[in-house]
C-alpha positions as CSV (number, residue, x, y, z in Angstrom):
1,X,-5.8,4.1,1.7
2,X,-3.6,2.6,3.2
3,X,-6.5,0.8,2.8
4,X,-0.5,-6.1,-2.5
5,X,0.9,-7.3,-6.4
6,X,2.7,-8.1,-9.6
7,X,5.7,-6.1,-8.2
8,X,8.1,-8.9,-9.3
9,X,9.9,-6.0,-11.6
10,X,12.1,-3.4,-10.2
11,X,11.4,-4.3,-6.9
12,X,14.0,-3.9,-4.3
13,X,12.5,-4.8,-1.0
14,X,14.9,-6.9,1.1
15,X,15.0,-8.0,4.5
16,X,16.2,-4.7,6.6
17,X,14.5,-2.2,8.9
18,X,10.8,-2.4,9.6
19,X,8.0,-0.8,7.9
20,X,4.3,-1.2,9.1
21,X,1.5,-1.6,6.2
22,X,-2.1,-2.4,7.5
23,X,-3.2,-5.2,5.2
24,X,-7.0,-5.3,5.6
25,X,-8.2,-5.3,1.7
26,X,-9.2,-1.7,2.2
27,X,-9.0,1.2,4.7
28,X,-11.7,2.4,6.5
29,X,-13.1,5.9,5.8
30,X,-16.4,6.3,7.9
31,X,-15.5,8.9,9.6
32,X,-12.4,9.1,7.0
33,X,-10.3,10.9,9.2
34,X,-10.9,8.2,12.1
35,X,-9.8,5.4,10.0
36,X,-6.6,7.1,9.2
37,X,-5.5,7.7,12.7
38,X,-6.3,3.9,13.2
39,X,-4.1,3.4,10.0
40,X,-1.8,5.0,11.6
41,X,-1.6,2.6,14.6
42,X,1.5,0.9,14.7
43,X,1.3,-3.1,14.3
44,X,3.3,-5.0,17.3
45,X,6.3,-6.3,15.6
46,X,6.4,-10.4,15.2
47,X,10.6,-10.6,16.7
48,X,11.6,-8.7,19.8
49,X,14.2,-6.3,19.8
50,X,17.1,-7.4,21.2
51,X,16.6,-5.4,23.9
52,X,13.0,-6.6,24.5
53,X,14.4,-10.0,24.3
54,X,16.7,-9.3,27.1
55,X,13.6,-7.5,29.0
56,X,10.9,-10.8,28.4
57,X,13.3,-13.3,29.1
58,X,14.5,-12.1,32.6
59,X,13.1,-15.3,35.1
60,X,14.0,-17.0,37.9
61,X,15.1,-20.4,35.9
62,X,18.2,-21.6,35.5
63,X,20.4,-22.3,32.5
64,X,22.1,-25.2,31.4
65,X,25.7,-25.3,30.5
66,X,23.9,-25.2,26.6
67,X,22.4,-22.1,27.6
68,X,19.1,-23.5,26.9
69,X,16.6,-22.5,30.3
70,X,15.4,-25.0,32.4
71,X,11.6,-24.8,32.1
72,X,9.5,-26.3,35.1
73,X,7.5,-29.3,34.3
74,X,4.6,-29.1,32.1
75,X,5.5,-25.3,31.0
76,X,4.4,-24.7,27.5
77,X,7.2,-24.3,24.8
78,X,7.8,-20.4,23.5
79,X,7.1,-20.6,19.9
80,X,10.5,-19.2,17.6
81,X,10.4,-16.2,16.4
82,X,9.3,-16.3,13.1
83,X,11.3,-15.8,9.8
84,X,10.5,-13.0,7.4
85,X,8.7,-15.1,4.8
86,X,8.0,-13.9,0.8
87,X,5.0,-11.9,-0.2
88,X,3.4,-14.2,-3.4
89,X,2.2,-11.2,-5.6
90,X,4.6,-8.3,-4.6
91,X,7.9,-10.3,-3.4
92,X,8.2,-8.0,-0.4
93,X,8.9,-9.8,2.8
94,X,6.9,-9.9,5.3
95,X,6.4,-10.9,9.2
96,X,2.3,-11.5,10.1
97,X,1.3,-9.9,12.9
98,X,-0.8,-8.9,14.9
99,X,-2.4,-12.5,15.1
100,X,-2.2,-12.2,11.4
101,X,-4.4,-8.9,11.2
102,X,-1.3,-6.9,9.4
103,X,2.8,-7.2,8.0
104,X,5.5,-5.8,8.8
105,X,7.4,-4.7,5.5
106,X,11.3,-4.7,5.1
107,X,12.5,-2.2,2.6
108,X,15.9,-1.2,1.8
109,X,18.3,1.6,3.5
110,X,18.3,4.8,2.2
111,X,20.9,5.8,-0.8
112,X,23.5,7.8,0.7
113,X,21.5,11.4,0.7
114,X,18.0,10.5,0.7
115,X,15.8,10.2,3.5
116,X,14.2,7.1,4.0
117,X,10.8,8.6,2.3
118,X,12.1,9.2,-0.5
119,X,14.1,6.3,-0.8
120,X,11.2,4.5,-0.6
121,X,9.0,6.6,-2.8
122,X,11.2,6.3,-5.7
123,X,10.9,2.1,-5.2
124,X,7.2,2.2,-5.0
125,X,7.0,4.9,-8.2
126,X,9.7,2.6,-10.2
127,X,8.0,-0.4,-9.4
128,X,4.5,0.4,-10.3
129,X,6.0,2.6,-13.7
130,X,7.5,-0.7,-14.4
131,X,4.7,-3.0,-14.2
132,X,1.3,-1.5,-14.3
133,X,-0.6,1.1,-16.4
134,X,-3.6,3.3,-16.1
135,X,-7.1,2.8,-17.8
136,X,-10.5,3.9,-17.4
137,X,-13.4,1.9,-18.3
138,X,-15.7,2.3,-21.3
139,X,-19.7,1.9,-21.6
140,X,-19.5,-1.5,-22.5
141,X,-16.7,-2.2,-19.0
142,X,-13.9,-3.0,-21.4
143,X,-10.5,-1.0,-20.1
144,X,-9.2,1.3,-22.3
145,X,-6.0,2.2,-21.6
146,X,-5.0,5.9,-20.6
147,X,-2.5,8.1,-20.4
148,X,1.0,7.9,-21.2
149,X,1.6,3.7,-21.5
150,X,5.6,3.9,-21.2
151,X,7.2,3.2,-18.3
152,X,10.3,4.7,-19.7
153,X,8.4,7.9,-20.1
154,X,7.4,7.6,-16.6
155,X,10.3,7.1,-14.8
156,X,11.9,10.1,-17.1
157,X,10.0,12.3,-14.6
158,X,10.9,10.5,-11.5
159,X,14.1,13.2,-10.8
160,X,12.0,15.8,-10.5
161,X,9.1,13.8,-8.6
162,X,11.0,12.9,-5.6
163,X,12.2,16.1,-5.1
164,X,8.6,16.4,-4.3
165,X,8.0,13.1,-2.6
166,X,7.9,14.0,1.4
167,X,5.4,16.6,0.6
168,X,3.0,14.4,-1.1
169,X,3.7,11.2,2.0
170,X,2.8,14.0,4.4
171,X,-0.7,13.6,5.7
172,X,-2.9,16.4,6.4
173,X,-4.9,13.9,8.3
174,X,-2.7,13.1,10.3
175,X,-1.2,15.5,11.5
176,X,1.2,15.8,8.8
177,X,2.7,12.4,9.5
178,X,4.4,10.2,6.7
179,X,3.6,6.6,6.5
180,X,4.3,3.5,4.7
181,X,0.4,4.3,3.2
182,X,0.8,7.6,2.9
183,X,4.0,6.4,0.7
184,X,1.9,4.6,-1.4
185,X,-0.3,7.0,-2.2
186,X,2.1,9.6,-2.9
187,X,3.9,7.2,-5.7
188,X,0.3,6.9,-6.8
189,X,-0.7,10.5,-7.1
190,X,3.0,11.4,-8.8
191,X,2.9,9.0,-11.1
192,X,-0.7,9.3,-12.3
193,X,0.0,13.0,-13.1
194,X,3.5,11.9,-14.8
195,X,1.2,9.5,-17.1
196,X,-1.0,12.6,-17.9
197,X,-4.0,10.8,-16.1
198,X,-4.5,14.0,-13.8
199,X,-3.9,17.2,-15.0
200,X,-0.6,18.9,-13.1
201,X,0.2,19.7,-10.9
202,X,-0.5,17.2,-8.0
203,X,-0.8,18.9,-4.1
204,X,-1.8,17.1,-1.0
205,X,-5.6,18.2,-0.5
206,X,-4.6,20.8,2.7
207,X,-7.9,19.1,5.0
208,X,-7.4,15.3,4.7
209,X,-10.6,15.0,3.2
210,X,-9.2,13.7,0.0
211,X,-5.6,12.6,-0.8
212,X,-4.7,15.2,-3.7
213,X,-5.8,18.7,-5.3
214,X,-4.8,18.3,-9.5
215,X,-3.7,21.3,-11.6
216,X,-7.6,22.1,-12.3
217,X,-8.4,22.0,-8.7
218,X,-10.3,18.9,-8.7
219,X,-10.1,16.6,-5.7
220,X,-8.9,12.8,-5.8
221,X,-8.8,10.1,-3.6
222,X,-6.4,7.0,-3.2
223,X,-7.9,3.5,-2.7
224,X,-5.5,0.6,-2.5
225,X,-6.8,-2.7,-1.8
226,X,-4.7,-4.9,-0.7
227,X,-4.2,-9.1,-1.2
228,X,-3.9,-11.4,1.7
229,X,-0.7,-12.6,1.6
230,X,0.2,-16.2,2.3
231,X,-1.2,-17.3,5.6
232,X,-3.4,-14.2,6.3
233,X,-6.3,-15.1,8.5
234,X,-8.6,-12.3,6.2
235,X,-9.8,-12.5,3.0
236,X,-10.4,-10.1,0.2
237,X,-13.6,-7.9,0.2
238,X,-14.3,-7.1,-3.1
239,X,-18.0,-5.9,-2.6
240,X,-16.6,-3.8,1.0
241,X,-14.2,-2.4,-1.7
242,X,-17.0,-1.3,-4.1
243,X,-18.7,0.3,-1.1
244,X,-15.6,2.5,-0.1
245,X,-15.4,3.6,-3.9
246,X,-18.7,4.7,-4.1
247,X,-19.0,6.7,-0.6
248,X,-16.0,9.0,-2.5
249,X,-17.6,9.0,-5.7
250,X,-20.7,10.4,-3.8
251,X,-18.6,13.1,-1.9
252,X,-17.6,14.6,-5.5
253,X,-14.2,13.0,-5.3
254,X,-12.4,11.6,-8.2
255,X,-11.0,7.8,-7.2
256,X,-7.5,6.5,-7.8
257,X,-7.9,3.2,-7.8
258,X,-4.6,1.4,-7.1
259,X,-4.9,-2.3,-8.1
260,X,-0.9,-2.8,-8.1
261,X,-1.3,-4.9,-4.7
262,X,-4.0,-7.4,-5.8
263,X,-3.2,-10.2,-7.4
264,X,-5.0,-11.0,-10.9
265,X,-8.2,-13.2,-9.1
266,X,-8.6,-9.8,-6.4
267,X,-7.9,-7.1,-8.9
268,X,-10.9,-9.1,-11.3
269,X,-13.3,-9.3,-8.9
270,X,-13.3,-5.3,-8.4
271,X,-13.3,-4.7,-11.8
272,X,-16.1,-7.4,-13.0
273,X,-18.1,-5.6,-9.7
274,X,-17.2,-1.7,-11.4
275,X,-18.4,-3.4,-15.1
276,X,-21.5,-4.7,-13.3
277,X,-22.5,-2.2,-11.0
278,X,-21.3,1.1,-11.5
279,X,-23.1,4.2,-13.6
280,X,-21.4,5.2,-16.7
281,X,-21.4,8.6,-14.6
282,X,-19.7,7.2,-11.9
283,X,-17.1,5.0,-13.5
284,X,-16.2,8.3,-15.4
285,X,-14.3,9.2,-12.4
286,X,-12.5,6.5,-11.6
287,X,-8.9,5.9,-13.0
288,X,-7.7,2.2,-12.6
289,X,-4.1,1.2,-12.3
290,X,-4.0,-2.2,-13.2
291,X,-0.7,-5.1,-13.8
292,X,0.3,-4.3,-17.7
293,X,-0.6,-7.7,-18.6
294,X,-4.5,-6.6,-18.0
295,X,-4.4,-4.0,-20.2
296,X,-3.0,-6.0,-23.1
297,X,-6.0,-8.4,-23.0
């Protein structure tokens, strides 16, 4: 649930403290609750800590008067530690690791005040009111837009959202535990019930079985597929995707399906799949965020 794009507007990620997003194109949820505690696992980070450094580079070499080690003959070279690089759909950067299995994510410090949930909560929320829209989709799988379509009117209701934000990012599945997914999902949940798209208001479901409880008691789940980014030894899954949708569908869960973090060829190929192979019935139940741009098509 965790579980990237068209976040080019209102974004603020920048190259500061760490944040670990699995980025497999959908999170596993057979046994649900054992995926998310393997969500949860942290990803090895790409550059040491300084401290780390200092820990892995104690040997018994010398160094020259450059301060470069003297390596013994034949000794393989240590590759550099690599540079954030620059996500191509959501501008986030981004080390691979992992062997290229997950990122790291670098968001920015807190304001003065907020905790670092929240801080990040009301980038995610502004970011996705700013860009993308919700729709459902109609008998004959065009998207018709629903819900409130402003992003002004959105973020109107962000002040009183984020005083609610570390209670929807904490996980009954886990323990309570907040997450760079469980983030995500919060921004989600908040800002389909500020667009009117689920009636208020929104509460973490209290047994991890599905991410939120709307005003009418009806649960909902999260699904955010995720891009590859730029050198990513996976590749998108839009059919494993379709899968995951249905297996919530069929547990009388409601789907929030977050498209924000495709880019346009990923978020298609879910769609064209939800046009070709879903019920009526069961794409009754799914609400689609999608980039603006779709839904002006």
């Amino acid at each position: 649930m965790i579980s990237g794009d068209n976040f080019s507007i209102g974004s603020s990620w920048k190259t500061r403290e760490p944040l670990n997003v699995p980025s497999h194109g959908m999170t596993e949820k057979a046994p649900r609750e054992q995926a998310r505690q393997e969500e949860a696992q942290p990803c090895e980070e790409a550059v040491l800590s300084e401290a780390a450094r200092k820990s892995h580079g104690k040997d018994h070499h010398h160094k020259s008067k450059h301060g470069e080690r003297n390596k013994p003959a034949g000794a393989p070279s240590k590759p550099a530690p690599q540079a954030p690089l620059k996500d191509h759909t959501t501008g986030a950067s981004y080390v691979m690791t992992n062997g290229g299995k997950s990122i790291a994510l670098f968001a920015d410090a807190p304001a003065p005040g907020e905790s670092r949930t929240v801080s990040t909560f009301v980038d995610r929320y502004s970011t996705i009111a700013a860009t993308c829209g919700w729709c459902t989709m109609k008998d004959d799988g065009s998207l018709d837009p629903t819900g409130k379509s402003s992003a002004g009117e959105a973020l109107g209701a962000l002040p009183q959202l984020k005083d609610r934000a570390e209670e929807l990012a904490s996980d009954p599945a886990k323990g309570k535990k907040i997450t760079p997914g469980s983030i995500e999902e919060a921004a989600v949940g908040a800002y389909a019930e500020a667009c009117g798209v689920v009636p208020p208001t929104v509460t973490r479901e209290a047994t991890g079985a599905a991410e939120f409880i709307d005003g009418k008691g009806a649960p909902w789940d999260v699904k955010s597929p995720l891009s590859p980014p730029q050198g990513a030894r996976w590749s998108f899954d839009a059919p494993h995707i379709l899968v995951k949708l249905r297996h919530d569908l069929g547990e009388g869960e409601g789907v929030l399906l977050n498209l924000s973090n495709c880019n346009k060829a990923d978020a298609d190929a879910v769609i064209n799949l939800i046009k070709s192979d879903f019920s009526n019935e069961e794409r009754s139940q799914v609400r689609i965020l999608v980039n603006r741009e779709a839904l002006a098509q």
